[in-house]
PATORGU-355987 format. One record per residue: y, z, x of N, C-alpha, C, CB in turn. Coordinates in steps of 0.05 Angstrom, whole numbers, plus 5000, padded with zeros to 4 digits. Glycine has a CB too. Layout:
BEGIN
YZXYZXYZXYZX...
//
This chain:
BEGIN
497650005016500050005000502550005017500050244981502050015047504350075062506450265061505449905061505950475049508050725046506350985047509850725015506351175052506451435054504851575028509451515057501951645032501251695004501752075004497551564997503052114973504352354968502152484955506952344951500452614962497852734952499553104939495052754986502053164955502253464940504453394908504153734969505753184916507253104881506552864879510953114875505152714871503852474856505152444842501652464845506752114841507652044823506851764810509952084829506251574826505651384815503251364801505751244830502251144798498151124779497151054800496850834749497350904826496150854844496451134868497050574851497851314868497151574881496351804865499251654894496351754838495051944822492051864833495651924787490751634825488651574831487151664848488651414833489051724872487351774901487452184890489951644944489052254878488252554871486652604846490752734867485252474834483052444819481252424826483052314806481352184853478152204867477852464880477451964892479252644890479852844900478253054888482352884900479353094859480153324849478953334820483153354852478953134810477453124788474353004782479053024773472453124791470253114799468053304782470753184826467553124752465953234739462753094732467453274718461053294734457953054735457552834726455853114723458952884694458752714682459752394689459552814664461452464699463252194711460551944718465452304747458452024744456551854748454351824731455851884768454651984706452651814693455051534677450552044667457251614668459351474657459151074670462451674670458851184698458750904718457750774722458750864735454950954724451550744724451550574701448150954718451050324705451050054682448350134677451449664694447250374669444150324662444850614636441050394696445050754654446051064640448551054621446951304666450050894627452550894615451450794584454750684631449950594583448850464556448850794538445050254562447150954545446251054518448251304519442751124515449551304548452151504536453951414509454451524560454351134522456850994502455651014467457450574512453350944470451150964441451551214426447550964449451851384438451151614424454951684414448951894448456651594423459351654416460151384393461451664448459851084401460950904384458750754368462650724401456050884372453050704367451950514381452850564344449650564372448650214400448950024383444850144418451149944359450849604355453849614375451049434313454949704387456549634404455349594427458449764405453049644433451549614468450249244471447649924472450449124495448548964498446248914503448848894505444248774484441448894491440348794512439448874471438749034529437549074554434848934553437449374560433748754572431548694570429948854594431548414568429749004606429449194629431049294648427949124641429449504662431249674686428949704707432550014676429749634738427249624751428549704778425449334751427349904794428849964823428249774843428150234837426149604846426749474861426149064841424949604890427748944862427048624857424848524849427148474877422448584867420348434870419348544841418548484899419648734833417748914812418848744774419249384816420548594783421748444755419448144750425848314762418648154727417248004713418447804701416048134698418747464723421247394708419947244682423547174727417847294678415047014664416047134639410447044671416847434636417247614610420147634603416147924614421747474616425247474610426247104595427447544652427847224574428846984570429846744587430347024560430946474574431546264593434546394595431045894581435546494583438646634601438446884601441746584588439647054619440247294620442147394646437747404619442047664644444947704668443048024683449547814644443047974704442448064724443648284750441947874728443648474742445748704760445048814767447448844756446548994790445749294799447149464783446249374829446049714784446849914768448650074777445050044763448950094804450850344821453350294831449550454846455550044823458050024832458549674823458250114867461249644831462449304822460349084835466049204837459548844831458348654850456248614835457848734879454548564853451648444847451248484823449248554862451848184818452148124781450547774786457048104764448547744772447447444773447547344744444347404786448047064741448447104717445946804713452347114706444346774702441846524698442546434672438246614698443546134674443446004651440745924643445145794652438445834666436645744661435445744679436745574651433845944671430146044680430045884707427045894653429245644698427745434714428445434731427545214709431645374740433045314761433145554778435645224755433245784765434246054786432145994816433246454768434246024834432546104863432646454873434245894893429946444859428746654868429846814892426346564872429046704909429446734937432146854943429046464951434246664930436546664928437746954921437046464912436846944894436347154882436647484894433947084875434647524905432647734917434747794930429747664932435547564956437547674981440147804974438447435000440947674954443747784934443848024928443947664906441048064908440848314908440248594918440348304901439548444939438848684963440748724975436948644985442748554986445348604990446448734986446448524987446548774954448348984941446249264940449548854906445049254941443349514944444549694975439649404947445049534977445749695017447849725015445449525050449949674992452849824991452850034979454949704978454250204994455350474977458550544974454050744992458650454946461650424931462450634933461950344901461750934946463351174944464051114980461351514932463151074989463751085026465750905027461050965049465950645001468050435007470750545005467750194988471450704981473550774961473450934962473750734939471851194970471951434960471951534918474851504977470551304913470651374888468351564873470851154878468351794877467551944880464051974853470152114883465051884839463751824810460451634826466651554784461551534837458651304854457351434866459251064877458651684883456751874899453251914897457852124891452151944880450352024863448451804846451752174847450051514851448851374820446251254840451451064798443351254824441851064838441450864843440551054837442150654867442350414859438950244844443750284888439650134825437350084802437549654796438850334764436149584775437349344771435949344737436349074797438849204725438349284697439148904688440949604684436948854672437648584666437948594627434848354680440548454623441448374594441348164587443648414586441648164558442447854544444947764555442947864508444847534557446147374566448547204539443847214581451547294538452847214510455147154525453247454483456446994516459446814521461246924492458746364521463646884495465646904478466246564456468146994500468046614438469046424425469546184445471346514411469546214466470545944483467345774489472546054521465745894482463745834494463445764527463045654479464145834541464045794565464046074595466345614563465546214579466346514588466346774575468546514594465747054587466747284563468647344583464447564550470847324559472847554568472947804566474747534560474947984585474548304589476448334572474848484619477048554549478648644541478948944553478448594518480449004574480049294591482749474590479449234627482749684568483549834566485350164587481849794553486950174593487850394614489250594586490750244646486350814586487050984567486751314585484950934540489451534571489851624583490451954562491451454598489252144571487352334548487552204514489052714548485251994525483651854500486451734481481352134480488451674493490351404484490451264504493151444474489051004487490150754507494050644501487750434496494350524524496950574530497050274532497950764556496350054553495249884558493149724566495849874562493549484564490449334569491549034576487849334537488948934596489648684602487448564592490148624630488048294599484948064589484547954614485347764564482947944626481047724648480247464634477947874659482247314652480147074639480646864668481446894601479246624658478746354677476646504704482546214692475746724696473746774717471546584724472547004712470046604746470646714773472646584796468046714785473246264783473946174804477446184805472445894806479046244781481246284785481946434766482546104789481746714770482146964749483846984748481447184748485447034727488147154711487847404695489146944690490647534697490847834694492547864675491747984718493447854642495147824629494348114619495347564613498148304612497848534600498648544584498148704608497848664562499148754541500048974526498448674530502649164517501649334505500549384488502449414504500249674461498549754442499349484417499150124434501649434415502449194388502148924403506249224372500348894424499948574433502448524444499248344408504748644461506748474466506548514495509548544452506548234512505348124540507748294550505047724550506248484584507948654593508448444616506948964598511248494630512048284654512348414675514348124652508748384695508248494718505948314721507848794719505148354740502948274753501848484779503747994763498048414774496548684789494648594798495548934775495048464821491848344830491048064821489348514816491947934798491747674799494647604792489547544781495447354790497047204773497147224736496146954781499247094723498447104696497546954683499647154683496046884669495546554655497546454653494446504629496246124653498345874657498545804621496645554682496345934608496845884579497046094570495045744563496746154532498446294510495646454519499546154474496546744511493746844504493847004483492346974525491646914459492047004434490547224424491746824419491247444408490647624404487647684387492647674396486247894402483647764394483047844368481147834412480947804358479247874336478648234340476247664338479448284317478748644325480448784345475748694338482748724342483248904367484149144359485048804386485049194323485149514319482449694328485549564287480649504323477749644322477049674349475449474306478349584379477149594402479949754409475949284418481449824403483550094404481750374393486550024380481850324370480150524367476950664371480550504352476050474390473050544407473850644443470750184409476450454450477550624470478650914474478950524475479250934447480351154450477851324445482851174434476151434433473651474429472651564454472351264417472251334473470751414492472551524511468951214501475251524515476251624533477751884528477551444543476652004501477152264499477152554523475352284480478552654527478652874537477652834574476853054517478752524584478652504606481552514617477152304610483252544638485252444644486152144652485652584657484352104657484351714653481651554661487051554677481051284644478951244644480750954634476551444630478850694655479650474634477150394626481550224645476950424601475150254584475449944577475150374560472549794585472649494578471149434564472349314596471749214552470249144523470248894521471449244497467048764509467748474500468348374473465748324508469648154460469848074434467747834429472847994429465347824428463847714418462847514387463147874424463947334380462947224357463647394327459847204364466347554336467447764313466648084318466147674280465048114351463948344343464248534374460548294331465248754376465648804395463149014414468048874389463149024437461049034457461849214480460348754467460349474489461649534516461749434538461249714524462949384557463549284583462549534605466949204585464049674614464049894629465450124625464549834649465750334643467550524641468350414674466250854633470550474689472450474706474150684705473650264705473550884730475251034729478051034752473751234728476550814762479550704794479250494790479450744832482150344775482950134770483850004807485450174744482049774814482349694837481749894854484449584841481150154852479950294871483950454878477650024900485050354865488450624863489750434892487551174873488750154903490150034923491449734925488550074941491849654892493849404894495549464878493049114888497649424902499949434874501349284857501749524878503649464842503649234821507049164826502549354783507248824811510048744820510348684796510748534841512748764788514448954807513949264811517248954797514649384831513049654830514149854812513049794858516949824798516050074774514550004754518250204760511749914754511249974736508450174746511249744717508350234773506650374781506850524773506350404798509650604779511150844764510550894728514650754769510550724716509750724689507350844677509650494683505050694696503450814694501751144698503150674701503651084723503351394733504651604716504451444762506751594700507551714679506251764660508951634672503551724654501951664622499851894642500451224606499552004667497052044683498452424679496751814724497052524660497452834667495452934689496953024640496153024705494153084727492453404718496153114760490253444714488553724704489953874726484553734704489754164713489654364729487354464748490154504715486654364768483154364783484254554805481453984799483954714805483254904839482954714862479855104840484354654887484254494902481654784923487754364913479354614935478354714953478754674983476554684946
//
């Protein structure tokens, strides 16, 4: 970030962040993270017709039965961002290919990267889903929520992923905020989705009684779906332009009262 991080008065969202990984450090957090565990947390708060269905969970590669998986599906590790495969079709996947990818990501440990403290603990696993695109048919977009003791405040959309992602924000009434965080903004309109009282009100749900949590969500064919929980947006190290709105953010961030050790 190039400046001086203020760990005893935190003010911004990107130095709050770094005193959360610190300081706010509850068990629960890594089951929250694990893409395997997280499923039936989220289930039991918003139901599982909001979950995507799982076609297995297996610790290692070799042990997946691909003869018993559909011709599409999506392919991940369980314990941090990355190793995500996504198979349109069976036939073509290289195996091989495959395997090395995912072993790859097995040998990272997302808490040594970031210090994000929540990863500490998670096992790295591999959990394979149905495979679903959005209204564009081509992509799902993230609808990812930055909610803050269980009000979301804002949210952006991801889209044109992977090869040229865009970062458009919006506040709670859909009106596009003017900053940028890590990507650019779309070059087109972006229209307000289907449900989005109803994916306000599941964010806020699950991000009850945390001090900040961004919740992501997909809009599916009228129906909405969990994404993840995120509790370090970029890991609390890009900033945003213009920079007050770091500041903005960091304003919505009540920091708990935790006993420093």
């Amino acid at each position: 970030m190039h400046k001086e991080l203020n760990l005893s008065a935190p003010k911004t969202y990107n130095e709050k962040l770094q005193w959360l990984k610190l300081y706010d450090r509850k068990p629960e957090y890594s089951r929250m993270v694990d893409k395997a565990e997280a499923k039936n947390y989220v289930a039991s708060i918003i139901g599982q017709q909001h979950i995507i269905p799982t076609y297995g969970i297996w610790e290692k590669f070799d042990d997946i039965d691909f003869e018993q998986l559909p011709d599409k599906f999506v392919l991940k590790t369980t314990h941090g961002c990355g190793g995500v495969l996504i198979c349109k079709d069976k036939s073509k996947l290289d195996i091989v290919a495959a395997r090395k990818e995912i072993n790859f990501s097995f040998k990272h440990n997302y808490f040594a990267y970031g210090r994000e403290w929540p990863y500490k603990s998670v096992k790295p696993r591999i959990i394979v889903e149905e495979f679903m695109v959005d209204e564009s048919g081509v992509e799902l977009k993230d609808y990812k929520f930055f909610c803050f003791d269980g009000e979301p405040k804002a949210m952006f959309i991801a889209t044109d992923r992977p090869h040229d992602t865009r970062f458009d924000f919006f506040d709670m009434d859909f009106k596009h905020l003017p900053f940028t965080n890590g990507h650019d903004n779309a070059t087109k309109t972006i229209q307000k989705p289907q449900n989005f009282e109803l994916m306000i009100d599941l964010a806020r749900k699950l991000s009850k009684g945390i001090p900040h949590v961004r919740v992501d969500l997909y809009n599916i064919n009228g129906k909405v779906y969990f994404g993840e929980l995120t509790f370090f947006h970029w890991g609390g190290m890009v900033p945003f332009v213009p920079e007050e709105w770091d500041y903005t953010f960091g304003s919505w961030i009540n920091l708990p009262g935790i006993k420093r050790k």
